[in-house]
C-alpha positions in Angstrom: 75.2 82.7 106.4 78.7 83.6 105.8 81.3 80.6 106.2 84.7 80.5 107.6 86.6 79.6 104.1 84.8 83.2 103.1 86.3 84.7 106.1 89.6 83.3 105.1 90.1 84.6 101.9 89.5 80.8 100.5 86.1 81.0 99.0 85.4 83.7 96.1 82.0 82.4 94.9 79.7 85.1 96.3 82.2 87.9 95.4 81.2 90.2 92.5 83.4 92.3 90.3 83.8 95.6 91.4 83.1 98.2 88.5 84.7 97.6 85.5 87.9 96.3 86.9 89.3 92.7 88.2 88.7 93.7 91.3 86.5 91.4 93.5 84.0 92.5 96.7 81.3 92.0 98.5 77.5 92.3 96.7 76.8 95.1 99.4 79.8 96.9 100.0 80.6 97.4 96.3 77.7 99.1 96.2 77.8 101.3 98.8 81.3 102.1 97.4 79.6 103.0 94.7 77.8 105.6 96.0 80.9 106.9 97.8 82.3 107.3 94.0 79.3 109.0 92.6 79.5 111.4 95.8 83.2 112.3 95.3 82.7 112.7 91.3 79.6 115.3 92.5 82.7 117.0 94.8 85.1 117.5 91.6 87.4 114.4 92.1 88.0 110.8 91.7 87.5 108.0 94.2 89.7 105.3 92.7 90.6 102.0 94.3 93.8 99.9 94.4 92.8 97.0 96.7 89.7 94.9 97.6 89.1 91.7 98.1 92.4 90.0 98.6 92.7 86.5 98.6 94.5 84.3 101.4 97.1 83.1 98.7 97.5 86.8 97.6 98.1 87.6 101.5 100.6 84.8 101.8 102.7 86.4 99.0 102.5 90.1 100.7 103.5 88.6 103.7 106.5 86.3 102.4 108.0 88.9 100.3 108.5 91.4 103.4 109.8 88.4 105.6 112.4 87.7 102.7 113.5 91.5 102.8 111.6 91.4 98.9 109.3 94.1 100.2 110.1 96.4 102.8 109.0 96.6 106.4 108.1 100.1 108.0 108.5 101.8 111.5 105.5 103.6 113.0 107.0 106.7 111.1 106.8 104.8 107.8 110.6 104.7 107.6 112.3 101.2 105.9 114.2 98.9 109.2 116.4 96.3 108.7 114.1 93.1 110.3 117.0 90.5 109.4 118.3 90.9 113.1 115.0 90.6 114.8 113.6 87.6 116.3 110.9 85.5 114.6 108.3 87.1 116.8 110.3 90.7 116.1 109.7 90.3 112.9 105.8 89.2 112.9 105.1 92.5 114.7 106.9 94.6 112.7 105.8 93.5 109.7 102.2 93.2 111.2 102.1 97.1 111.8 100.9 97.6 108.5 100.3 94.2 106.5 98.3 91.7 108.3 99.0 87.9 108.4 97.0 85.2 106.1 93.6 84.4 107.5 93.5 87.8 109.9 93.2 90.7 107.3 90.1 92.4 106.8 90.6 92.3 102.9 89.6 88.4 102.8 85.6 89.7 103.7 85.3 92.1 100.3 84.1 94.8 102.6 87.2 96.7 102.8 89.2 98.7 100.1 92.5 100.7 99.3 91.6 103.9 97.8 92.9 107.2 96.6 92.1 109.7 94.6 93.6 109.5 90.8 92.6 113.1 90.0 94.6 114.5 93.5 97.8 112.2 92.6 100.1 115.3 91.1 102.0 114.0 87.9 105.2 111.8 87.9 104.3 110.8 91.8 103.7 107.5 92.5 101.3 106.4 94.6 102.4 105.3 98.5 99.9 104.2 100.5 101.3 106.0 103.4 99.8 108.3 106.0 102.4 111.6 105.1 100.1 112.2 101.7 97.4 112.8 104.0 99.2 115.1 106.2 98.7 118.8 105.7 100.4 120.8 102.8 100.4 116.8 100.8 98.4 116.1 98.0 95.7 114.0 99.9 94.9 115.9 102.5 91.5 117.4 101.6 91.0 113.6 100.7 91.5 112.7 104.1 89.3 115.4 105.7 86.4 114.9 102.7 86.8 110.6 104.2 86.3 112.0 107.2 82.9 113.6 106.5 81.7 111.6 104.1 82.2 108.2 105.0 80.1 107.5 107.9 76.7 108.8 105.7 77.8 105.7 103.3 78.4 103.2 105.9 81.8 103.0 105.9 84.5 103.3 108.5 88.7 103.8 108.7 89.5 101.0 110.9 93.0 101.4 111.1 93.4 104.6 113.5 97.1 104.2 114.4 95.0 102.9 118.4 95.3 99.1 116.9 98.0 98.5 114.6 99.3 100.9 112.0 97.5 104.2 110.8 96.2 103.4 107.9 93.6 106.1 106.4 93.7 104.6 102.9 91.9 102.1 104.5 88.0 102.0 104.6 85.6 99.4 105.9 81.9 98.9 104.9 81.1 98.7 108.8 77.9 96.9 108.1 78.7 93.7 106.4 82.3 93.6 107.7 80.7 93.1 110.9 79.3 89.9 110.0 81.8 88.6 108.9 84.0 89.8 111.8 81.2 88.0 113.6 81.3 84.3 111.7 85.4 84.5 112.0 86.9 81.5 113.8 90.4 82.1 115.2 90.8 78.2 115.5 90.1 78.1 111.9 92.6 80.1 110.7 95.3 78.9 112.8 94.5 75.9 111.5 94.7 77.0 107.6 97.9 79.0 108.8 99.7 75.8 110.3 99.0 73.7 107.0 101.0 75.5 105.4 105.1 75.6 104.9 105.8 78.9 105.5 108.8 79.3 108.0 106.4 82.6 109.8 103.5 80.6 110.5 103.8 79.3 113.6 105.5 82.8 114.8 103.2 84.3 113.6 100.4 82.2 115.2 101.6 83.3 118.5 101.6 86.8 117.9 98.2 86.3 116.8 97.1 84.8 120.0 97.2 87.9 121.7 96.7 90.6 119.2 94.3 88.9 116.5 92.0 91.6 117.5 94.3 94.0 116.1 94.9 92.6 113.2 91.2 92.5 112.2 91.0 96.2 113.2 88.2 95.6 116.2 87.8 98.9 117.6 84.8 97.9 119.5 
């Protein structure tokens, strides 16, 4: 049975390393992933990831640093705003349309990772993590369209569309096991873990949640 401090990003102890990195997932959906790998390596290119399981501290940090103007915020067009004039609640949802708040990010199950492709990244370019290297005539777009008919033979789904909150198609999900843990989450619970802590965005951001939590977590059912 999966618990709500694993849901939360707040208990690590059935994680596993994934490959021979630091990166931590789940048992199943690393390997699944794994498969996914071997299957691109068989198509001529890497399957590398940047993200996996991230931890609810880790997620505390991602989103303090953009509320602090430390990281930046983007637009739906992926362009840098200015959120020091917005309200409290302004500034949840904006930086909500691409980074989601402690407790409600998919990346606390272990079933989700950040990928690209190493091999397609053209020298001197650093990598982005934004939907315009997917886009036709950019360096991952026969990424994108080999995610999109490979993926669902693995198990694993994008989540992030652009229908919920931002498009995100870096982002896959093993659909599977994130389901069950989409299934244990308690939204009372992590409200709760939100509120106990001092960040000034917590209780903003607690009622943004209330009616977009859904979002967040990337339920496209």
């Amino acid at each position: 049975m999966i618990s709500t401090l694993e849901c939360l990003g707040l208990d690590e102890s059935r994680l596993v390393k994934l490959f021979d990195t630091e990166l931590l997932a789940d048992r199943d959906a690393a390997a699944a992933l794994g498969l996914l790998v071997n299957k691109a390596l068989s198509d001529g290119f890497s399957l590398d990831v940047v993200s996996a399981y991230r931890s609810f501290s880790r997620q505390c940090a991602i989103f303090d640093a953009k509320w602090n103007g430390l990281r930046p915020v983007l637009d739906q067009n992926e362009h840098p705003i200015d959120i020091s004039t917005l309200s409290p609640i302004e500034k949840v949802a904006a930086i909500c349309r691409f980074s989601a708040i402690p407790g409600f990010s998919r990346h606390h199950f272990g079933t989700d990772f950040d990928i690209y492709s190493k091999s397609m990244l053209p020298d001197g370019e650093n990598l982005q993590l934004t939907a315009y290297e997917y886009e036709k005539g950019s360096y991952f777009y026969f990424l994108g369209l080999w995610l999109e008919e490979n993926l669902d033979s693995f198990g694993f789904i994008r989540p992030y569309s652009g229908k919920n909150m931002g498009y995100e198609p870096w982002h896959i999900s093993y659909k599977e096991k994130a389901e069950k843990y989409l299934n244990a989450f308690s939204f009372d619970s992590a409200v709760e873990v939100l509120l106990k802590t001092s960040y000034p965005w917590a209780k903003p951001c607690v009622e943004f949640a209330k009616n977009n939590y859904r979002q967040l977590l990337g339920i496209v059912r």
